[in-house]
SEZA-936595 format. One record per residue: x, y, z of N, C-alpha, C, CB in turn. Coordinates in pm, whole numbers, plus 50000, padded with zeros to 5 digits. Glycine has a CB too. Example, Ala and Ser with C-alpha at 12.3 -4.5 7.8 and 13.67 -1.06 7.14 Angstrom:
// SEZA-936595
513194943150780512304955050780513204967050780511314955350905512854977550708513674989450714512905000350787514084994050572
***
This chain:
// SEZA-936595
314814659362590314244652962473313454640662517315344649162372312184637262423311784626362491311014618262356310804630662633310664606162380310254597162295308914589662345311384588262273307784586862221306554580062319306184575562166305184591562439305414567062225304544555862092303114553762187305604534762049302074551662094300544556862127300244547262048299894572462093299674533762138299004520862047297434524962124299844499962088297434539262133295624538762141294274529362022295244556662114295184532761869293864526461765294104515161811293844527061584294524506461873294484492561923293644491762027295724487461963293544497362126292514498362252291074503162179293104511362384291314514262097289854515462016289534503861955289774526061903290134492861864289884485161785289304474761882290974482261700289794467962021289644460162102287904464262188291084461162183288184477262237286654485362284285674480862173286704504962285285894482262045284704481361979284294466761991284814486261836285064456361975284774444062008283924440162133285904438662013284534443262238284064443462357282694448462347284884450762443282454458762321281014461762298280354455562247280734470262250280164447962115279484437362090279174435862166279764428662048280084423462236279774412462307278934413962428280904406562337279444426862491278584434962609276954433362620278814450962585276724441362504275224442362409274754429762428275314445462234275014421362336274554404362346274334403762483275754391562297275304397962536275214391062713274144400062793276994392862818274514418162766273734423762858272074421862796274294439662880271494425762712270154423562654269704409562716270184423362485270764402262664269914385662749269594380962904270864372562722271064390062978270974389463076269594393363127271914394663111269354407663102268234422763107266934410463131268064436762901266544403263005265574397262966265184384763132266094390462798266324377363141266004366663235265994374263390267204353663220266494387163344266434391863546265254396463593267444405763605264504400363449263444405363473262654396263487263114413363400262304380063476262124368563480261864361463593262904364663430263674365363659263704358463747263124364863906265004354363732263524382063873263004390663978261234387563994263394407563931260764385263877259184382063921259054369864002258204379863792259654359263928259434346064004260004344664159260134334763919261264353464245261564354064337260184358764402262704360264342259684371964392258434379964418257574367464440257894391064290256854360364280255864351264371256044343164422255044346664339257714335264473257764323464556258024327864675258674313564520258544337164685259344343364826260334333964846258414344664975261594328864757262314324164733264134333364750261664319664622264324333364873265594339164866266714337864775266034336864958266864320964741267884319864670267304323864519268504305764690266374329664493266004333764351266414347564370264384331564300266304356564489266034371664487267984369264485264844381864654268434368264574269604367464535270064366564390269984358464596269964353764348270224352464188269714361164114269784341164128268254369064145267944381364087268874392664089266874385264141269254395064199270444405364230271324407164171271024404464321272104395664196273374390564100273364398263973273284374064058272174388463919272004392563791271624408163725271124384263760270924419463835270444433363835271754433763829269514441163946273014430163905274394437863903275104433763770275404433764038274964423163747275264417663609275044428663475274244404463590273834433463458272964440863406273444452963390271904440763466273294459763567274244472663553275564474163492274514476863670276294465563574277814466763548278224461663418278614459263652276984456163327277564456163162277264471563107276564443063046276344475563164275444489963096276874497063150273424497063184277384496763270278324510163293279744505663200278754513363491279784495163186281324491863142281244493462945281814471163211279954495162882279534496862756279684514362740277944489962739279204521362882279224535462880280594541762872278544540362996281694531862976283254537062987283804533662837284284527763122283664523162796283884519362647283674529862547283004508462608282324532462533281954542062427282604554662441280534544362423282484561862603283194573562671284434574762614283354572262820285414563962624286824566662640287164560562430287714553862817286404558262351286424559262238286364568062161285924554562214285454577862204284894591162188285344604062232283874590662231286394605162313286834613162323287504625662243287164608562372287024637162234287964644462180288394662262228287494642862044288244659962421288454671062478290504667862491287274672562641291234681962393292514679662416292914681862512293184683962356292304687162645292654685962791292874672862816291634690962885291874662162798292344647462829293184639762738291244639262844294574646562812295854642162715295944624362668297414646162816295074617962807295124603962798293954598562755295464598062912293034604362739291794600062696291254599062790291644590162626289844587862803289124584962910289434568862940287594588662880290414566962917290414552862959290144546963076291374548662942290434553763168290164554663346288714550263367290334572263420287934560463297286164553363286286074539063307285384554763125286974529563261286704515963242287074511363431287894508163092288054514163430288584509663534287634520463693290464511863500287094528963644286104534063745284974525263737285664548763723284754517663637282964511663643283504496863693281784510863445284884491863684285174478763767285214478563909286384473763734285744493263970285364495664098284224494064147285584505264125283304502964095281994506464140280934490064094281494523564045281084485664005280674472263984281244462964103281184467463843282334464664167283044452064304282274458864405285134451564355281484475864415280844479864495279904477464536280784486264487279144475564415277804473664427277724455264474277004478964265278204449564402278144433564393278124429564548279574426064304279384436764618279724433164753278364438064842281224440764801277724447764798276494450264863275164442964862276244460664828275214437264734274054424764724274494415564791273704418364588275604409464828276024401564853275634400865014277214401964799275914409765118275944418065222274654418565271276454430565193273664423065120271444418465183271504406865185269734421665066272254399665115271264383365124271794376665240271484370664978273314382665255273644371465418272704379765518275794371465503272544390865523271624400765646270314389965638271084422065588269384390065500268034385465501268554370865525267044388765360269174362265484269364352365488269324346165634270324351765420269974356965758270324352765866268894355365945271664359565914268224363565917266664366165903266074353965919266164372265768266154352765768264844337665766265094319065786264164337665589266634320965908266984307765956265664307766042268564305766040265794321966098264574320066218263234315066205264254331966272262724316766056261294314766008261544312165889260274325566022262184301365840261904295065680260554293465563262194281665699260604303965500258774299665430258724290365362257974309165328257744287865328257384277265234257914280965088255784275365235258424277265010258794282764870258194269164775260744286264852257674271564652257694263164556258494255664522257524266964480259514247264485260334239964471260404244964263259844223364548259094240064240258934236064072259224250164031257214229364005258784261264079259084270363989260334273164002258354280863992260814274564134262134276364135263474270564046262254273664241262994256864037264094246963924263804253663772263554226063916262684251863729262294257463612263174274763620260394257063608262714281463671263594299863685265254300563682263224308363870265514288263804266664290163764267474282063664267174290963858266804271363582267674268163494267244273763370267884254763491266294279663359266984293563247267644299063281266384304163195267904306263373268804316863425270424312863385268564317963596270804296563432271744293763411272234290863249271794285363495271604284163199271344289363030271764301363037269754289962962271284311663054271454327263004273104331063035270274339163106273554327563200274534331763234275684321563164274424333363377275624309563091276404302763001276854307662871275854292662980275404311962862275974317062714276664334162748274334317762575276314342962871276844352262876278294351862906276194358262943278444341462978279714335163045280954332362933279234319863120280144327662781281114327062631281314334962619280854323562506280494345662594280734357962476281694368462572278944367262412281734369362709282624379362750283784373062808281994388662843284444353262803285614351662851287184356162789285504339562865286814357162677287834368062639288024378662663287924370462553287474389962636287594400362654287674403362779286904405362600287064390262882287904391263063289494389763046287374374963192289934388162985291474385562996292454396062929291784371662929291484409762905292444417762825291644436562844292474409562628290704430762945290064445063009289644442563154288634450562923290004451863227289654450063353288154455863394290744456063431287964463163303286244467663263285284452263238286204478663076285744448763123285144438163123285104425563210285354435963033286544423563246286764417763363285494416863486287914425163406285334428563505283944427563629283214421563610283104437163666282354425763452281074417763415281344403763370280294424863301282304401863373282464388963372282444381063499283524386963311283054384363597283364381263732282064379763799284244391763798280844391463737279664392663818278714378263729278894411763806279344376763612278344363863530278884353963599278474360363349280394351163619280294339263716279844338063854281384335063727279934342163920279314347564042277434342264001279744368364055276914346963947275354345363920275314331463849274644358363816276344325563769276244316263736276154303663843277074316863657276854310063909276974302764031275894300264134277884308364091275114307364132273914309164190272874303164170273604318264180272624306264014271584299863934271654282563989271954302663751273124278763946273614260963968272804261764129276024256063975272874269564186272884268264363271194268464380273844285064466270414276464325269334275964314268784265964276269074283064268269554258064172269284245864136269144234764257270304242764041270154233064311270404223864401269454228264508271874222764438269194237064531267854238464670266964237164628267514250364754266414238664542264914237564465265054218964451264814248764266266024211864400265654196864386265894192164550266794187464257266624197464629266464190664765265154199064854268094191864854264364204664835263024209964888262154202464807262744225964878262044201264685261424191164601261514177964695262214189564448262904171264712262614156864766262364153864891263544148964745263134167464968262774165965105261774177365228264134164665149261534190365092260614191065197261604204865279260354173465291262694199765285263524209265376263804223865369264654204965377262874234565392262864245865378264434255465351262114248365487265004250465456266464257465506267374262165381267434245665599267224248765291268124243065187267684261965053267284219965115266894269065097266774279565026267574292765096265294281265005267744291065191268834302665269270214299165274268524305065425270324285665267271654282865313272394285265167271844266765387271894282265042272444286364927272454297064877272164281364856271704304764921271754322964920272834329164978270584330365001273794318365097274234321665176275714319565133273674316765278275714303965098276634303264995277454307564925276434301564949276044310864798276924321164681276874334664766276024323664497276524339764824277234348264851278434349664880276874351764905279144344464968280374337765009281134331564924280184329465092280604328564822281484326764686281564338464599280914315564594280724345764601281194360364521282194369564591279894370164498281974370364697282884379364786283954380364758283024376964903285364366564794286624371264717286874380964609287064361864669286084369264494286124377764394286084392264336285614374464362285064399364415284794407464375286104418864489283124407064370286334413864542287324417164671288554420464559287684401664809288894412864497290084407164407289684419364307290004388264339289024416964294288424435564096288764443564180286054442964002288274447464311288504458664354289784465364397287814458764430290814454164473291864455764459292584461964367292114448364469292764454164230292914452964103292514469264051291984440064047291464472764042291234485164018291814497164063290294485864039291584496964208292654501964347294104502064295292644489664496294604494464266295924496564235296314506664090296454481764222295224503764017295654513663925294844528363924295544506863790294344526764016293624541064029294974549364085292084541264155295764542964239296154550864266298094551164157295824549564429297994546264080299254544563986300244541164072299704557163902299794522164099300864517764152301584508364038300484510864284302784508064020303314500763913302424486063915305014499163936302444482463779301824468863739302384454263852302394466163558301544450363862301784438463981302514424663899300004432964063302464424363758303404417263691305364420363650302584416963577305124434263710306484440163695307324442463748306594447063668308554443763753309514446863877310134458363829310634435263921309754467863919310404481863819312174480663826309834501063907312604471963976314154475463953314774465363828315094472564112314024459963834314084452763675314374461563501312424445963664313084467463602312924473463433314084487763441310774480563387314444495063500315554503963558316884496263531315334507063726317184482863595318664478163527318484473863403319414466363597317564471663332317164470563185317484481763082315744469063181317424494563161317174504763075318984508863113315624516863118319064506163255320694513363233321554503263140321674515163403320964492963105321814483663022322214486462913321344473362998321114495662856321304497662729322634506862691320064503362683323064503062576324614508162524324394529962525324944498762290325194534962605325464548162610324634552362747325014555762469323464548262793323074547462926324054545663061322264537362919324214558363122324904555263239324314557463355325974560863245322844563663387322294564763495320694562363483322704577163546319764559663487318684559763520317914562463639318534552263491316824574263661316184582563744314754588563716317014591863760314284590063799313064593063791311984583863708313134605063747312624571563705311404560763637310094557263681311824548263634308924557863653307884558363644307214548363572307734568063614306564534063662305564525463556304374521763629306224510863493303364527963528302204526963618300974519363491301734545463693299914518363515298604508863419297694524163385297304492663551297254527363275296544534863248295094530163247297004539463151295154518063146293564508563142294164496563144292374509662996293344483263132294054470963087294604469562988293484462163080295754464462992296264464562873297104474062849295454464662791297264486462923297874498062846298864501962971296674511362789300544496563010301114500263076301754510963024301614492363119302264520963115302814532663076304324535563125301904542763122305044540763065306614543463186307144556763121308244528063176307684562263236308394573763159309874573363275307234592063154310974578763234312124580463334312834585863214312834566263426314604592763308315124600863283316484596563257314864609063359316964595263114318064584363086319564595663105317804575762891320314591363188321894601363181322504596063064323174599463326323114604262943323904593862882325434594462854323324591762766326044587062820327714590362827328004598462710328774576362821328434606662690329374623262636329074612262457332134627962731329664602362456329844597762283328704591762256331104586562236327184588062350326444580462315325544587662166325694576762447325114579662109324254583761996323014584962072324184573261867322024604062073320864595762106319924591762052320384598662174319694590161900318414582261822318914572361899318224579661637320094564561856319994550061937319704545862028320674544961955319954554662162319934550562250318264549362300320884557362312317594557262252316054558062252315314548762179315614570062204315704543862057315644534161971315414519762056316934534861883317104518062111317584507362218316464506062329319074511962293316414514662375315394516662530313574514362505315624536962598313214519362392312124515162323311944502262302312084520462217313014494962218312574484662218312824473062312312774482562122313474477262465313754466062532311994468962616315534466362634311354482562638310594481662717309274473762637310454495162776309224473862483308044467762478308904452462433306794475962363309734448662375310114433562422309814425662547311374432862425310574435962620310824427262735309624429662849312344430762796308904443462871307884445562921306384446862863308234453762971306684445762758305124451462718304794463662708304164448362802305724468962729305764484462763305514493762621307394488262833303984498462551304204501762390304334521162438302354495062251304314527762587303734537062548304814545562644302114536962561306234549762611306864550562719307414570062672308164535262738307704575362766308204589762757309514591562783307554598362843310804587062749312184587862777312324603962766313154578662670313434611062903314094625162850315244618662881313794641462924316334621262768317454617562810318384633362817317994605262706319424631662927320314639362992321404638662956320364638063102322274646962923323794645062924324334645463072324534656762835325714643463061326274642763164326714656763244327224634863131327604658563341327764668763377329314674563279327724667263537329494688963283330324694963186331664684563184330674711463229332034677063319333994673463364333204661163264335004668663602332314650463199331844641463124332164627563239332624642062965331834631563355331904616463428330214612463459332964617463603330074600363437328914592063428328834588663515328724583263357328054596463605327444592063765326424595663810328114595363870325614585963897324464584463889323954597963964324094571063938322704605263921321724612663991321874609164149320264609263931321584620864220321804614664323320064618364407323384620664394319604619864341317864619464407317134611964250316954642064455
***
């Protein structure tokens, strides 16, 4: 016998939000990259093509994380017992993929043009990138929430700070070539933010990684959640427990409750339900519970 609760219209209700906000940030983003990619072009300004980059990944990785959204809303093949929620957490991967690869040209070109620094404009550069940083502020509002409750969104957020970061950095080389003249001061901040995006995006990918391959949640202690569940009244063994992340937000558990010969089992499923989403968060869990063996002694599974 088994028991499960499905707070999917909640992940739909949350996706639709998220999308908004996606839309907004991504359109504005779209607008200044295309902006800023010209003005890199006529200065030959590394730390702009960089910040261009950034921002192309910015761009993408809102467009793919709007596509996993809509995807995994829309679903209605009953083969995908779980939906498409996975979509989200595939476009946070591939977004830490791509990012780490822009990241990867500009230290390559960067290490390039120590050797031969060009001349760059200073003025256009300050002017390009403090729109840019404007843009990535206000993109930086509209998706800090929804970084804290999707790991989809999470990326494009990760990739706005990251570019935000850039833009500020672009800033600062463009006013010290302005006062001094000093060419360098445009590679070495290309070089920079790069080196400041890296963790990060190191960190999504992880993060993703772990729930791709369904490793229990990194906030959880499963032997925790296992003496939790044998706690409960008529529970005498717990086996085969299982807690893994489906999307953000959506932990999953299933295991195999032994119970003692007099236990009630509405209750005891009742009981076990509500310690996993009390105490874990846990809204979406699959209990089979077992009786004991025929002699009625309560002992544990032994695999």
């Amino acid at each position: 016998m088994g028991a499960g609760h499905d707070h999917g219209s909640a992940a739909r209700h949350s996706g639709g939000r998220h999308r908004t906000r996606l839309w907004w940030a991504g359109g504005l983003l779209a607008a200044f990259m295309l902006l800023e990619g010209a003005a890199a072009w006529a200065t030959g300004s590394l730390a702009l093509l960089s910040d261009a980059g950034h921002m192309f990944t910015d761009v993408l990785g809102i467009a793919m994380a709007l596509a996993a959204i809509t995807a995994a809303s829309k679903n209605t093949d009953s083969q995908r017992t779980f939906g498409l929620y996975r979509l989200e957490v595939l476009a946070a991967l591939a977004n830490a993929l791509l990012l780490t690869g822009v990241a990867i040209f500009v230290l390559i070109e960067a290490a390039r043009r120590f050797a031969d620094p060009p001349d760059v404009p200073a003025g256009w550069m300050l002017v390009v990138a403090t729109g840019g940083l404007v843009a990535n502020i206000v993109a930086f509002l509209l998706l800090r929430d929804g970084a804290k409750e999707s790991i989809n969104v999470r990326g494009a957020y990760l990739e706005v700070v990251g570019d935000l970061l850039g833009s500020a950095g672009v800033i600062i080389a463009a006013v010290i070539i302005a006062l001094t003249g000093w060419s360098y001061a445009d590679p070495i901040v290309a070089v920079l933010v790069a080196l400041m995006i890296l963790p990060r995006t190191l960190a999504l990918a992880r993060s993703a990684v772990r729930i791709l391959v369904q490793a229990a949640p990194k906030h959880l202690d499963v032997a925790v959640v296992r003496t939790r569940l044998a706690a409960v009244p008529g529970v005498c063994d717990v086996h085969d427990l299982h807690v893994w992340t489906l999307t953000s937000g959506m932990d999953v558990a299933s295991a195999h409750l032994s119970l003692e010969p007099a236990a009630e089992l509405g209750t005891v499923l009742a009981s076990a339900r509500e310690a996993l989403h009390e105490e874990f968060s846990i809204d979406h869990a699959t209990l089979q519970v077992e009786p004991v063996g025929a002699g009625g002694r309560c002992t544990p599974a032994e695999w």
